[in-house]
Structure formats: C-alpha cells, structure tokens
The first five atom37 places (N, CA, C, CB, O) and aatype in JSON, in Angstrom:
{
  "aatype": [20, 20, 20, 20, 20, 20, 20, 20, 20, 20, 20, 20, 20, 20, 20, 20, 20, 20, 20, 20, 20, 20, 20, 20, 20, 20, 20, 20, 20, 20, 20, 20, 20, 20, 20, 20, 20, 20, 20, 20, 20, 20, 20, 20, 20, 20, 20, 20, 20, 20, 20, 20, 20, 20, 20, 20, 20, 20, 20, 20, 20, 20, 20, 20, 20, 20, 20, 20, 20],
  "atom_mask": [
    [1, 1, 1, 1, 1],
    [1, 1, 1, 1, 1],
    [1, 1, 1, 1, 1],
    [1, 1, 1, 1, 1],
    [1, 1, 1, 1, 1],
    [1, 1, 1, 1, 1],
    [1, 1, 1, 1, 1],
    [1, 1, 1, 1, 1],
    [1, 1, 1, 1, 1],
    [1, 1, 1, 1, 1],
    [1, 1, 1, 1, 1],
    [1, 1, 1, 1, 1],
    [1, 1, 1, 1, 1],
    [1, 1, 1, 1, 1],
    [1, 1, 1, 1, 1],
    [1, 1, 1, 1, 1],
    [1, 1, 1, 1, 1],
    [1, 1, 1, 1, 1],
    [1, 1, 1, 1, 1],
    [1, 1, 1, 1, 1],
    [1, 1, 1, 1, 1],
    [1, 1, 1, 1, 1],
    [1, 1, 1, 1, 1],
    [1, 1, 1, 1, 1],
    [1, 1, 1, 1, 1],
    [1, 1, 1, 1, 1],
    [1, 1, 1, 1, 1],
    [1, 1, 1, 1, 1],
    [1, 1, 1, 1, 1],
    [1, 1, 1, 1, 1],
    [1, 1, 1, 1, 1],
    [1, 1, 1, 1, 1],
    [1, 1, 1, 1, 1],
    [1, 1, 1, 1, 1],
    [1, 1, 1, 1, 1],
    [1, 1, 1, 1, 1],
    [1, 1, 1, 1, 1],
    [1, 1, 1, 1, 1],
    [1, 1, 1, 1, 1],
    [1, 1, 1, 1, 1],
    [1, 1, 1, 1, 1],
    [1, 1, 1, 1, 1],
    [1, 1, 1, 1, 1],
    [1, 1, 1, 1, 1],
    [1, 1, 1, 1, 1],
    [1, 1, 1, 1, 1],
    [1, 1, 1, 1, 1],
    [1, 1, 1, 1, 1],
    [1, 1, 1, 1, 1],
    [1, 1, 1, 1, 1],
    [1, 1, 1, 1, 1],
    [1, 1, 1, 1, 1],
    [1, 1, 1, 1, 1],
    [1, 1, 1, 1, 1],
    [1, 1, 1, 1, 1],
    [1, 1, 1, 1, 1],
    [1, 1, 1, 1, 1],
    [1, 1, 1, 1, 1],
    [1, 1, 1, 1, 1],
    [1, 1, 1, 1, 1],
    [1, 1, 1, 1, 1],
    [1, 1, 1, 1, 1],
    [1, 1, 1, 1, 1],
    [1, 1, 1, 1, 1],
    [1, 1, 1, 1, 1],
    [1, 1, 1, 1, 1],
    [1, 1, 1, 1, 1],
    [1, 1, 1, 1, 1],
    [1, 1, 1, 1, 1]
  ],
  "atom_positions": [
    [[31.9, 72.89, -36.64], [30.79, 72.67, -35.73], [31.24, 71.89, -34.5], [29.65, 71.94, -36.44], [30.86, 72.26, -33.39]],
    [[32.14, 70.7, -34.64], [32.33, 70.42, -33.4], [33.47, 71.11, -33.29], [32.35, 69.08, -33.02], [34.24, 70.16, -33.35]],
    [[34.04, 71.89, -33.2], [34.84, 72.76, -32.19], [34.12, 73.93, -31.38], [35.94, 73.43, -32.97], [34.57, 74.53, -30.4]],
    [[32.81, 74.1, -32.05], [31.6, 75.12, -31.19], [31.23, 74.17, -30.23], [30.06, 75.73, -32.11], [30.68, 74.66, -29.24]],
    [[31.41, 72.48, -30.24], [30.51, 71.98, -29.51], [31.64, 71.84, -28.54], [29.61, 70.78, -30.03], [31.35, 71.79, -27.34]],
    [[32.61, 71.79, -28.84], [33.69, 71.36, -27.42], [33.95, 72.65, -26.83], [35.39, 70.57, -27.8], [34.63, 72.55, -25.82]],
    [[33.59, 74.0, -27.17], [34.38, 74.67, -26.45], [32.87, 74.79, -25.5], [35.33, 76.05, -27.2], [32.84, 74.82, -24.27]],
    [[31.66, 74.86, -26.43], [30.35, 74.86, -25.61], [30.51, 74.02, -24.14], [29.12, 74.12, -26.57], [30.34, 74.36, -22.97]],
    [[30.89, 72.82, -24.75], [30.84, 71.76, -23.11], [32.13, 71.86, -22.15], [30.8, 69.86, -23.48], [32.33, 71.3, -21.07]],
    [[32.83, 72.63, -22.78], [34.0, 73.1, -21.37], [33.51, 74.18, -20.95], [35.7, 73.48, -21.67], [33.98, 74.29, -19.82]],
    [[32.69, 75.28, -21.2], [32.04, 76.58, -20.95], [31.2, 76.4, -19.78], [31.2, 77.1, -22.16], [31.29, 77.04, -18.73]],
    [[30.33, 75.42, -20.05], [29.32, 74.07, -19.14], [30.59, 73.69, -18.06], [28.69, 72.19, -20.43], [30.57, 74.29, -16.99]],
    [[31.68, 72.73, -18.29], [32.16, 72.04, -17.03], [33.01, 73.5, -16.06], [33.43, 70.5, -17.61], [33.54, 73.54, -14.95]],
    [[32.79, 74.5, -17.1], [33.91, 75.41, -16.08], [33.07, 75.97, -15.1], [34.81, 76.75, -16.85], [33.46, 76.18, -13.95]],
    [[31.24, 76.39, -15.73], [30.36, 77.21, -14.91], [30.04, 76.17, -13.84], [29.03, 77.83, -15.71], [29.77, 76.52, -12.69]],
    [[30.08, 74.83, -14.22], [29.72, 73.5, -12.89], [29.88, 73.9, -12.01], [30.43, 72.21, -12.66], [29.17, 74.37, -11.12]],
    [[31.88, 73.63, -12.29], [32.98, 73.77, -11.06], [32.46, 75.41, -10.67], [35.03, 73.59, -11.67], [32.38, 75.3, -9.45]],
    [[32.2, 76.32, -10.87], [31.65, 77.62, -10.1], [30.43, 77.34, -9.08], [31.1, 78.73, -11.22], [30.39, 77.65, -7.89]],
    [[29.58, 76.78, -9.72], [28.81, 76.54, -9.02], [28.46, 75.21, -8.4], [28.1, 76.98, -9.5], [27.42, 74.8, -7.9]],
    [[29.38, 74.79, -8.54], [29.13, 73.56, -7.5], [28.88, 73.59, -6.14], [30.12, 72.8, -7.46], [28.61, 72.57, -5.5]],
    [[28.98, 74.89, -5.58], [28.7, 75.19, -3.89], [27.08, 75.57, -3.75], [29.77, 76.74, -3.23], [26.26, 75.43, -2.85]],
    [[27.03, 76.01, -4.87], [25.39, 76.39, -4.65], [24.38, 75.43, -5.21], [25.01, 77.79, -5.37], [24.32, 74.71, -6.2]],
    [[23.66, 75.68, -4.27], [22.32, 74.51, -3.86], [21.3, 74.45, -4.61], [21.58, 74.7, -2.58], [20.69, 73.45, -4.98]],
    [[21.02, 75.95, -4.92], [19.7, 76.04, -5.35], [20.13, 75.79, -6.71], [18.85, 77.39, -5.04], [19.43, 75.02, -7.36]],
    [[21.28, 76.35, -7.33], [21.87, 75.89, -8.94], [21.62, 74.11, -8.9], [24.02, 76.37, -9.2], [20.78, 73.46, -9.5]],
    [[22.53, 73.72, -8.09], [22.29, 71.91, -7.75], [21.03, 71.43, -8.13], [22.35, 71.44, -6.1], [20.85, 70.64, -9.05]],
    [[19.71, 72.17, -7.05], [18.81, 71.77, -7.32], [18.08, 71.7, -8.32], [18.46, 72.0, -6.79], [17.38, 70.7, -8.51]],
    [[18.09, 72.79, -9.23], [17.24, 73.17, -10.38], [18.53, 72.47, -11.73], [16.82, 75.29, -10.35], [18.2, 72.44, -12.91]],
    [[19.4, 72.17, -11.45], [20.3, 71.06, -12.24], [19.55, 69.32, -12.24], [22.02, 71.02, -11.28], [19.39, 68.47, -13.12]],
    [[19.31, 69.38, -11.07], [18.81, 67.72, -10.87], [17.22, 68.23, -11.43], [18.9, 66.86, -8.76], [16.75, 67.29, -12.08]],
    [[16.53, 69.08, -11.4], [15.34, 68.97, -12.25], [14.82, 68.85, -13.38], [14.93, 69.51, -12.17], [13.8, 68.33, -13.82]],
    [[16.31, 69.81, -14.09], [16.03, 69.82, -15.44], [16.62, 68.34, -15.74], [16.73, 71.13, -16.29], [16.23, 68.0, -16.85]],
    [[17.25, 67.56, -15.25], [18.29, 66.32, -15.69], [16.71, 65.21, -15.9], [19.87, 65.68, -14.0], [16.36, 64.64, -16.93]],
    [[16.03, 65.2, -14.62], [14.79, 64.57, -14.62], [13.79, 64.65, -15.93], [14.14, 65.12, -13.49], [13.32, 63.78, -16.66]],
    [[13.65, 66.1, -15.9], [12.86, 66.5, -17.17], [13.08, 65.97, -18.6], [13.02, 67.85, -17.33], [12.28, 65.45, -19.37]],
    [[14.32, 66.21, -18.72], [14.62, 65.21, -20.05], [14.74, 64.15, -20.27], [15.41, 65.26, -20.57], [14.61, 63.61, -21.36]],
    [[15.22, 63.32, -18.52], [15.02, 61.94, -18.94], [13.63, 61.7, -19.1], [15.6, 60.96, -18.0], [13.38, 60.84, -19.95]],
    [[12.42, 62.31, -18.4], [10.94, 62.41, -18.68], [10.57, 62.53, -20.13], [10.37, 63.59, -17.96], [9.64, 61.95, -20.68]],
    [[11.68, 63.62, -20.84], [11.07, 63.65, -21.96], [11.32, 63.08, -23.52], [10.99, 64.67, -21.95], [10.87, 63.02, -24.67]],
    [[12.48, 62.7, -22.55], [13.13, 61.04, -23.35], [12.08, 59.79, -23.76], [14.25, 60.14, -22.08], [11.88, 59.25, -24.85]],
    [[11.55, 59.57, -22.52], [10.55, 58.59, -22.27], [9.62, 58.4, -23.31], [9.86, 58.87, -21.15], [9.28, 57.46, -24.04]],
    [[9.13, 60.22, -23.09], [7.65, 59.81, -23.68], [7.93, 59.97, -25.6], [6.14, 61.24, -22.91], [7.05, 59.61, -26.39]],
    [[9.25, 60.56, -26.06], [9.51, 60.44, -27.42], [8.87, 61.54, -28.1], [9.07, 59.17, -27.93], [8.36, 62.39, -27.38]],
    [[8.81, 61.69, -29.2], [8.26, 62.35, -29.98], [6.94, 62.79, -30.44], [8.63, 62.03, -30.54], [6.62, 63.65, -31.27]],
    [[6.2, 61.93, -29.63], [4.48, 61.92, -29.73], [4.28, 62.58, -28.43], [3.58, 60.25, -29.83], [3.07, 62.78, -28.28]],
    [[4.66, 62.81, -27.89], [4.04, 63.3, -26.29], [4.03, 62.38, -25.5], [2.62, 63.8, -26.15], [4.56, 61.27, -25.53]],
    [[3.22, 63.01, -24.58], [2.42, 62.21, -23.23], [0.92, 61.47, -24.1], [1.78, 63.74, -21.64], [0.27, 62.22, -24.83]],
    [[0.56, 60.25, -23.97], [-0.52, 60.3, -24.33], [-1.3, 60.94, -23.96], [-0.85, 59.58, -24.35], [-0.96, 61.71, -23.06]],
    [[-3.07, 60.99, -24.54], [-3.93, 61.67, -23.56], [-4.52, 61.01, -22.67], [-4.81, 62.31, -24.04], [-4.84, 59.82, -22.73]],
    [[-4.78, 62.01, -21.5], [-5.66, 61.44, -20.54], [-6.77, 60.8, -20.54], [-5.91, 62.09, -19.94], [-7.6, 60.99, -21.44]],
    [[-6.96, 60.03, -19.62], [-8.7, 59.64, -19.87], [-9.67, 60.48, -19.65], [-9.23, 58.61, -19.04], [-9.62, 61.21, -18.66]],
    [[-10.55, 60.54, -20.4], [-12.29, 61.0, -20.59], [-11.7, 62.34, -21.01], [-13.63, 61.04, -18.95], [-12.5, 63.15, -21.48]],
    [[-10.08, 62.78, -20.89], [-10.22, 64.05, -21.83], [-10.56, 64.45, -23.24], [-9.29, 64.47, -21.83], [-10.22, 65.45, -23.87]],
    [[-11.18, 63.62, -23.51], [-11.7, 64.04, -25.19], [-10.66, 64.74, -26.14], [-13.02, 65.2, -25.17], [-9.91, 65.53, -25.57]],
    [[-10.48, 64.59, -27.59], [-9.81, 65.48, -28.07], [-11.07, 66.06, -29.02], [-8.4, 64.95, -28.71], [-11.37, 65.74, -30.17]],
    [[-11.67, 66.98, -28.19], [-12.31, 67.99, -28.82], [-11.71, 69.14, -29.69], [-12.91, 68.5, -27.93], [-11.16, 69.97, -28.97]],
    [[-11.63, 69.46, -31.11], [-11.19, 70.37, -31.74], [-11.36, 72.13, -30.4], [-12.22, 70.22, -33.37], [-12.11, 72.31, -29.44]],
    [[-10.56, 72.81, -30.86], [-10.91, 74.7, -29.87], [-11.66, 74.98, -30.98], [-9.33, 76.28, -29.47], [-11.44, 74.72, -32.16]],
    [[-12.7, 75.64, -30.35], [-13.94, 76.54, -31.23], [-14.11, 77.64, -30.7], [-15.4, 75.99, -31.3], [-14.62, 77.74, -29.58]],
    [[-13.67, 78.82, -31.48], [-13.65, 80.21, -31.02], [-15.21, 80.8, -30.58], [-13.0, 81.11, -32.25], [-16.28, 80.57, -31.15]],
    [[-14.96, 81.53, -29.51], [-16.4, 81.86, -29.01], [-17.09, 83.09, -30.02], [-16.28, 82.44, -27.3], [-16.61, 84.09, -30.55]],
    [[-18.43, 82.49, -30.0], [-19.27, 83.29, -30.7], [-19.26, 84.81, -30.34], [-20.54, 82.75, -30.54], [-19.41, 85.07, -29.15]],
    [[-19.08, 86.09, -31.4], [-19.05, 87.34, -30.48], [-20.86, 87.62, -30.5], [-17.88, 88.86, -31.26], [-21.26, 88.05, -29.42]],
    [[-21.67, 87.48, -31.3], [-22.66, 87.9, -31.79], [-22.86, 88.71, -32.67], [-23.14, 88.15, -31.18], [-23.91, 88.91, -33.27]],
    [[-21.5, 89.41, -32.84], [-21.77, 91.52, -33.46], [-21.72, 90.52, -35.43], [-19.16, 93.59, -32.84], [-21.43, 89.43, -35.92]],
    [[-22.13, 91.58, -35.75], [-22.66, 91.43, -37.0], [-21.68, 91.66, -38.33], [-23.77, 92.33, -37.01], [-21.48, 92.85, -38.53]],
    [[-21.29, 91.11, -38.91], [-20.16, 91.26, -40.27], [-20.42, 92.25, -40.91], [-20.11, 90.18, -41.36], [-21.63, 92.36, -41.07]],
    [[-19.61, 93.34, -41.52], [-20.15, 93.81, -42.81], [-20.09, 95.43, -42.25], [-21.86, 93.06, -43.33], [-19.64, 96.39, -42.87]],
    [[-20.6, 95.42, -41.04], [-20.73, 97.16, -40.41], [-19.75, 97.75, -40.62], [-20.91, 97.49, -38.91], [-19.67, 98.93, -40.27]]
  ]
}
C-alpha cells in the first residue's frame, strides 16, 4: 500500500511540474486547497446549522390518488 501511495504522489508532483504554466489549473488548485482546509475546520459534524433554519424532518408531498386501484 505504501508503494501505491508513493508512486500516486510522484504521478501528482510530475502532472504539477506540467502544469505549472497554466492558470486556470493554478487556480482551481488554490480552491480545492481552501476547501479542505474549510473542511478540516468544520470536522466531522459539518457546518453547524443556520439560524431560524429549523431542522424540520422532509415530508413527501401528498399525491391524493387513492391506494389499492
């Protein structure tokens, strides 16, 4: 297993060095880097919830039509 993991993270530093000229790769690199430190943060429980959002159970909408037909 770690020899899948080292060849994994040279696979990673080789595609870097490829794309290290491009921007938009750069950019969407520094987003996802954010994201996880974001989702580092909040741990294993989530985000708490918001205020006055209620945690109302989902209740499937009524169809009216009749069982049994």
């Amino acid at each position: 297993m770690d020899k899948i993991r080292e060849l994994h993270q040279q696979l990673r530093e080789k595609l870097d060095a490829k794309l290290a000229n491009n921007t938009e790769y750069q950019q969407l690199k520094k987003q996802l880097e954010e994201m996880r430190a974001y989702w580092k943060e909040m741990g294993p429980g989530g985000p708490p919830p918001e205020p006055g959002a209620g945690n109302k159970p989902q209740v499937a909408p009524k169809t009216g039509g009749k069982r049994g037909k």
